[in-house]
C-alpha positions as CSV (number, residue, x, y, z in Angstrom):
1,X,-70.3,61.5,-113.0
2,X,-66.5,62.3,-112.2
3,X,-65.9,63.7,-108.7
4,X,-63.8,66.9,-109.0
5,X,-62.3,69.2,-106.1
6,X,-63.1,72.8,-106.6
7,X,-60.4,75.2,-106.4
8,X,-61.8,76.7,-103.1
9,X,-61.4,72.9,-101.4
10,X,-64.3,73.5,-99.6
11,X,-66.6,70.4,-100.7
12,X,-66.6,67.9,-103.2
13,X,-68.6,68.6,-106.1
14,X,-70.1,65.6,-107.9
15,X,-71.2,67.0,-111.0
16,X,-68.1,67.5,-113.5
17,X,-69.6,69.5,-115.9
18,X,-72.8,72.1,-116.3
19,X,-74.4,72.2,-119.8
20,X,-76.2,75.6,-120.4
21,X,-78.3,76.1,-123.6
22,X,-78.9,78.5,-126.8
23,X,-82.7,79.5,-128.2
24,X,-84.8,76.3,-128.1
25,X,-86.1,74.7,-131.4
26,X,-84.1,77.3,-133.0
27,X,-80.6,75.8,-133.0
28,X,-80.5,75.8,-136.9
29,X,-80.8,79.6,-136.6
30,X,-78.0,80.1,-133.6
31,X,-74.9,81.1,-136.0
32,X,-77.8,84.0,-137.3
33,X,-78.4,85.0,-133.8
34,X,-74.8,85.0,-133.2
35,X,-74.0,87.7,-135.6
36,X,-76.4,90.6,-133.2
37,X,-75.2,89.4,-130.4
38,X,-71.7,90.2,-131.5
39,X,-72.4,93.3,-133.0
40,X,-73.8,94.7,-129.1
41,X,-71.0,93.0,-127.5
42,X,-68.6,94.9,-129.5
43,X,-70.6,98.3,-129.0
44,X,-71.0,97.5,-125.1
45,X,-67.1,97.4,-125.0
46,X,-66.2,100.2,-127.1
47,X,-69.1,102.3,-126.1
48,X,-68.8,101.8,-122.5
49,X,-64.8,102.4,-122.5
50,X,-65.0,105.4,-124.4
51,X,-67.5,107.3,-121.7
52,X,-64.3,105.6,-119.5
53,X,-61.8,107.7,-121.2
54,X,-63.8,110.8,-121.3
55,X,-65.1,110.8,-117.9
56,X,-61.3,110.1,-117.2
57,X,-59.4,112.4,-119.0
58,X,-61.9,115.6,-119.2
59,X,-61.5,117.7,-115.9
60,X,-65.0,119.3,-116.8
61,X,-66.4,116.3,-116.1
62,X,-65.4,115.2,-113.0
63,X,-68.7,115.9,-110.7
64,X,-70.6,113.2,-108.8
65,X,-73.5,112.9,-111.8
66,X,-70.2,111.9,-114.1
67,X,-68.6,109.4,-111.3
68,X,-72.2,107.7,-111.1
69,X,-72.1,107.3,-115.0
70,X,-68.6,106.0,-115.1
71,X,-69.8,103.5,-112.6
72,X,-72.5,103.1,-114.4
73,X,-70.7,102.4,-117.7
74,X,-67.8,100.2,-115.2
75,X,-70.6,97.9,-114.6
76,X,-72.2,97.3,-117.8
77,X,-68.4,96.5,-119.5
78,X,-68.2,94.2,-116.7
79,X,-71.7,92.3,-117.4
80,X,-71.1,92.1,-120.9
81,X,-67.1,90.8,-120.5
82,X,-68.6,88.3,-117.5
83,X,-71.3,86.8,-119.6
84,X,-71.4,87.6,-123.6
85,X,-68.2,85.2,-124.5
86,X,-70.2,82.0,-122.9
87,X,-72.9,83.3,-125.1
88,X,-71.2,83.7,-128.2
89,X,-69.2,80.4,-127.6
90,X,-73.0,78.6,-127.3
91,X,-74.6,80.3,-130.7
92,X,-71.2,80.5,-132.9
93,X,-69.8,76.9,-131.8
94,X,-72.8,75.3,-129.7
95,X,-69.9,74.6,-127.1
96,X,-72.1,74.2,-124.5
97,X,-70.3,73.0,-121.4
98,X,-69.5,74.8,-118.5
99,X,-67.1,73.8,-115.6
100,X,-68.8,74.5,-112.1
101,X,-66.0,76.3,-111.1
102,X,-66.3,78.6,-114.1
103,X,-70.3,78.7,-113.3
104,X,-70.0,80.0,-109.9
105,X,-67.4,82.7,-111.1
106,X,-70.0,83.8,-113.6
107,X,-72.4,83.6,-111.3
108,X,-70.7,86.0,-108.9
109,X,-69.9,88.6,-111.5
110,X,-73.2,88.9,-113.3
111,X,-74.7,89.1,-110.2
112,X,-72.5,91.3,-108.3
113,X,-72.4,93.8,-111.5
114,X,-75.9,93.7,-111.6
115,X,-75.9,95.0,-107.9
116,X,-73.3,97.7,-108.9
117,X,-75.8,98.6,-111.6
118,X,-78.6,98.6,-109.5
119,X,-76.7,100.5,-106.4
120,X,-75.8,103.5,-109.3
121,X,-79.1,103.6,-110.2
122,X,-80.4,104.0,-106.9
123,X,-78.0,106.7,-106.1
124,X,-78.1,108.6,-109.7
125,X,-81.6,109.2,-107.9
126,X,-81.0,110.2,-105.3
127,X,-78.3,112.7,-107.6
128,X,-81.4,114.0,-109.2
129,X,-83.3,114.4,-106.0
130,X,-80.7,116.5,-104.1
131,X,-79.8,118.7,-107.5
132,X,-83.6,119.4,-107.4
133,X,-84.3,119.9,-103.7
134,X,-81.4,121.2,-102.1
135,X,-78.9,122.3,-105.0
136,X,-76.9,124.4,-103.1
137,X,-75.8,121.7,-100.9
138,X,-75.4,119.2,-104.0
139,X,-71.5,119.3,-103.8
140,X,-71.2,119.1,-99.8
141,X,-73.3,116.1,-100.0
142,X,-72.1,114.2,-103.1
143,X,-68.5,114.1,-102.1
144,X,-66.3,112.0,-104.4
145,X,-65.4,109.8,-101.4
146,X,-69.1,109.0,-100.7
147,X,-69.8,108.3,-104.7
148,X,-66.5,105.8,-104.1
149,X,-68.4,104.5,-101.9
150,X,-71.3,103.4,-103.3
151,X,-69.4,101.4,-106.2
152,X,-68.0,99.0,-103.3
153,X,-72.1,97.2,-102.7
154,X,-70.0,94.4,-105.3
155,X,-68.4,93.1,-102.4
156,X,-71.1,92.4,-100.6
157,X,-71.8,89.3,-103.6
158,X,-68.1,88.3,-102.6
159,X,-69.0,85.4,-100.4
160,X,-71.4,83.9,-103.4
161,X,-68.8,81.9,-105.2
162,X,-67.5,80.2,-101.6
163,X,-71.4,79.3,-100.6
164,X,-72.0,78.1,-103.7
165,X,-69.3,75.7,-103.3
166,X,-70.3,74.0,-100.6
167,X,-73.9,72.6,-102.1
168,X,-73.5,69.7,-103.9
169,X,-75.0,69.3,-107.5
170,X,-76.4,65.5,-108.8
171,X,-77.7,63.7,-111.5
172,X,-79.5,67.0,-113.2
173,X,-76.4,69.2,-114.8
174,X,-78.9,70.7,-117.5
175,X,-79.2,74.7,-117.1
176,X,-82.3,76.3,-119.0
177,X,-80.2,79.9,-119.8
178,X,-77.4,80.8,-122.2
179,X,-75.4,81.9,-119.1
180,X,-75.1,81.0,-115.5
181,X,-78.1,82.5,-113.4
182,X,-78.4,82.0,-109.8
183,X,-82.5,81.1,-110.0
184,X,-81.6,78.0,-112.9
185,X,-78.4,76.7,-111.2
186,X,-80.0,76.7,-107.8
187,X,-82.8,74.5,-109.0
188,X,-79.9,71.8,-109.7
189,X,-78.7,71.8,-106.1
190,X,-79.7,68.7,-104.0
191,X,-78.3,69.5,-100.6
192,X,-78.1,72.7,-98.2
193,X,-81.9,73.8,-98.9
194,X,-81.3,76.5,-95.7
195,X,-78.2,78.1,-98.0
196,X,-81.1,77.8,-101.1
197,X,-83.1,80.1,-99.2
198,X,-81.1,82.1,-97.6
199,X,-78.9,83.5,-101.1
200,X,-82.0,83.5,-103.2
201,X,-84.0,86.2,-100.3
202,X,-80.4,87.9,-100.8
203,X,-80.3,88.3,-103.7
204,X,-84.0,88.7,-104.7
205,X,-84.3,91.2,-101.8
206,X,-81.1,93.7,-102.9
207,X,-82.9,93.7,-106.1
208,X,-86.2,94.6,-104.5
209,X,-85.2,96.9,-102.0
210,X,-83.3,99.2,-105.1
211,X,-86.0,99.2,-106.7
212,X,-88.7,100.4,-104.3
213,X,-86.0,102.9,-103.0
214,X,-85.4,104.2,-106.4
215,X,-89.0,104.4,-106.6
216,X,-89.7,106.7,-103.4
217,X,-86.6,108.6,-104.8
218,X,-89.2,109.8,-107.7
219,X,-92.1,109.9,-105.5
220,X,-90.3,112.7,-103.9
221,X,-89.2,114.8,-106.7
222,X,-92.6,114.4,-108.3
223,X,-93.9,116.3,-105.1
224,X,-90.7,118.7,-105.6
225,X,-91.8,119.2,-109.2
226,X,-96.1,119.8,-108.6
227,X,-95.1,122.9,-106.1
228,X,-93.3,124.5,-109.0
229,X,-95.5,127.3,-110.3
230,X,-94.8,127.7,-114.1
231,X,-95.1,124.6,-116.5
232,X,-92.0,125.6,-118.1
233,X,-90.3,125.1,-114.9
234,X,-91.8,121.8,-114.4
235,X,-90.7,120.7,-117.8
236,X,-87.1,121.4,-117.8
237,X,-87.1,119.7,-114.4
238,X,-88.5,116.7,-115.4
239,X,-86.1,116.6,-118.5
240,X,-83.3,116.4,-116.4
241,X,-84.7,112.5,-115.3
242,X,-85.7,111.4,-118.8
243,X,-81.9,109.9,-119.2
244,X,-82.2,108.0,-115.6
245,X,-85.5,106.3,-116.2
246,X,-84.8,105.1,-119.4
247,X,-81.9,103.4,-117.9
248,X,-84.1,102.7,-115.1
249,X,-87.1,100.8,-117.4
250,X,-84.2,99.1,-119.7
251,X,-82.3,97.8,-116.7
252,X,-85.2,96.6,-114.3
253,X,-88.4,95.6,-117.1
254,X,-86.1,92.3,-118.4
255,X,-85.2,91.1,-114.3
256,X,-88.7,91.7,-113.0
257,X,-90.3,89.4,-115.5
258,X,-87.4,86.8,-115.2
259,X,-88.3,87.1,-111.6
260,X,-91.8,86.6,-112.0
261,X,-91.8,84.0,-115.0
262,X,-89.3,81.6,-112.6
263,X,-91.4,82.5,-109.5
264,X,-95.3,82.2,-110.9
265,X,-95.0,80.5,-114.4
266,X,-92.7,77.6,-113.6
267,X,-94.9,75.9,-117.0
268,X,-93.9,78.5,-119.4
269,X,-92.5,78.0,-122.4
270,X,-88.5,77.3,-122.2
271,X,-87.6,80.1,-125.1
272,X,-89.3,82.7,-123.5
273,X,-87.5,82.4,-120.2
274,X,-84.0,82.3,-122.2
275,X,-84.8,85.0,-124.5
276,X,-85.8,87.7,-121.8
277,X,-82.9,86.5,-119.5
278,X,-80.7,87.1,-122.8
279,X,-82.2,90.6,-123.1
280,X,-80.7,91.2,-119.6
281,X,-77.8,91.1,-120.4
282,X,-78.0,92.5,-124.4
283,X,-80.0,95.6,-124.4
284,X,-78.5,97.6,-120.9
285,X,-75.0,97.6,-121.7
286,X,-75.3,99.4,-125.1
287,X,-78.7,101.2,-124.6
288,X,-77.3,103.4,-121.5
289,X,-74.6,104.6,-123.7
290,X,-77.3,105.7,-126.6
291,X,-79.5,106.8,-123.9
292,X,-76.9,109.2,-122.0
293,X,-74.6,109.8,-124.6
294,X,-78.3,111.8,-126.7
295,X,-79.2,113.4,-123.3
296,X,-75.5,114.6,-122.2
297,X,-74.5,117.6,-124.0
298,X,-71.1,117.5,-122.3
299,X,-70.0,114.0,-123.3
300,X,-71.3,114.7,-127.0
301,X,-69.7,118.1,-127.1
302,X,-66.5,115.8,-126.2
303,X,-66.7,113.6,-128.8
304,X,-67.5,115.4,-131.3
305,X,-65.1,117.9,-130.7
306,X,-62.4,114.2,-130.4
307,X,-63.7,113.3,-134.3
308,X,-63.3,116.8,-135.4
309,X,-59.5,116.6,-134.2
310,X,-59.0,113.5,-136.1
311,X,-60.6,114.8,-139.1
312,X,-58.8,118.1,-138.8
């Protein structure tokens, strides 16, 4: 292999070139699978940066539930622009190589998006659990500078790119995903096993600790919800989570079985490990808008009332 200096000229990196894969056994088929992966890429962009311009541009809709959406829709533009091209450039033109440089970039932003995604969740939660509680104190707690904020847990992924760097990568340059994932291009890795360790508890942790936070978030508005007397009530309070943990099950379902397919069945078979990581990134981006744009009334009041001008 050619040795190449990284941009970061922090170590010398002595595999040239990463190779990442399409479907396997189905590579006859990829220009087919190409054609719906295009069609959610372009309704991930133009979805996503319409609930952008509403969020932005309608004054009614400035409130911290709105903010946690537009972050919400921020980070899924920014996994699908991060990732989907590599994809499409595999399945359309089976260009499959990948420069590390490029790698670890990728690596960086579908990760740290996926932190952003998971840190919104977590806090659209916690949204719900104060608007049920304490709803009188909703605004004086939710402040726009504390929903800021909470949009800034992408930095913390900031130093991934620079560690990533400084392993070194031999012989094996074969990736088993469509895209760059931090589980498959650690495996390649043949120095630094302490760093190994270290970013994968990081990164496996965060994931973790969002998840079990967003789940005592529901344990306590489930308590919340049982002391109201009247069904009814009950009801129309739960309703007002339905959106949330759809996005909740779409989001985590596809990363907790990548998890545990990489972690406790090492000997399964390649395809499913490349189709549920692809889900990941397909289904979420365009599935929230659906989801949210059904259960807001507000943002389909506003664009409805957006075609009716045009049609008018």
């Amino acid at each position: 292999m050619i040795l190449s200096h990284s941009f970061f000229n922090t170590s010398e990196v002595e595999t040239s070139t990463f190779f990442l894969i399409g479907i396997p056994e189905m590579e006859h088929a990829h220009i087919w699978v190409s054609l719906p992966i295009c069609l959610r890429y372009l309704l991930a962009i133009l979805g996503n940066c319409t609930i952008l311009f509403f969020i932005k541009t309608e004054t009614s809709l400035h409130e911290p539930m709105y903010y946690f959406l537009s972050m919400l829709a921020f980070s899924d533009l920014g996994l699908s622009i991060s990732s989907l091209p590599t994809m499409l450039r595999i399945f359309l033109f089976n260009a499959t190589g990948i420069s590390p440089d490029a790698c670890f970039a990728q690596e960086f932003f579908v990760h740290g998006f996926s932190a952003m995604e998971s840190s919104v969740l977590f806090s659209m939660s916690i949204d719900h659990l104060i608007a049920i509680y304490s709803p009188l104190r909703y605004i004086s707690i939710l402040t726009s500078a504390r929903v800021i904020k909470i949009g800034l847990v992408f930095i913390l992924y900031f130093p991934v790119p620079f560690i990533l760097q400084r392993l070194k990568f031999c012989k094996k340059n074969l990736l088993s995903h469509s895209y760059c994932l931090y589980q498959d291009v650690m495996k390649l890795a043949c120095s630094d096993n302490r760093v190994k360790v270290i970013c994968g508890l990081f990164v496996a942790l965060t994931s973790v600790l969002y998840l079990v936070c967003i789940s005592v978030s529901y344990v306590q508005i489930l308590k919340i919800v049982l002391r109201i007397a009247s069904h009814k009530g009950r009801l129309k309070v739960l309703n007002t989570c339905i959106s949330h943990n759809c996005a909740v099950f779409i989001f985590y379902v596809p990363i907790v079985t990548l998890a545990a397919l990489h972690r406790f069945a090492k000997n399964a078979f390649p395809v499913v490990k490349v189709i549920i990581a692809d889900i990941f990134l397909l289904f979420p981006p365009p599935m929230n808008i659906i989801v949210y744009s059904v259960k807001s009334q507000q943002i389909r009041n506003r664009i409805q009332a957006k075609l009716c001008e045009k049609q008018g």
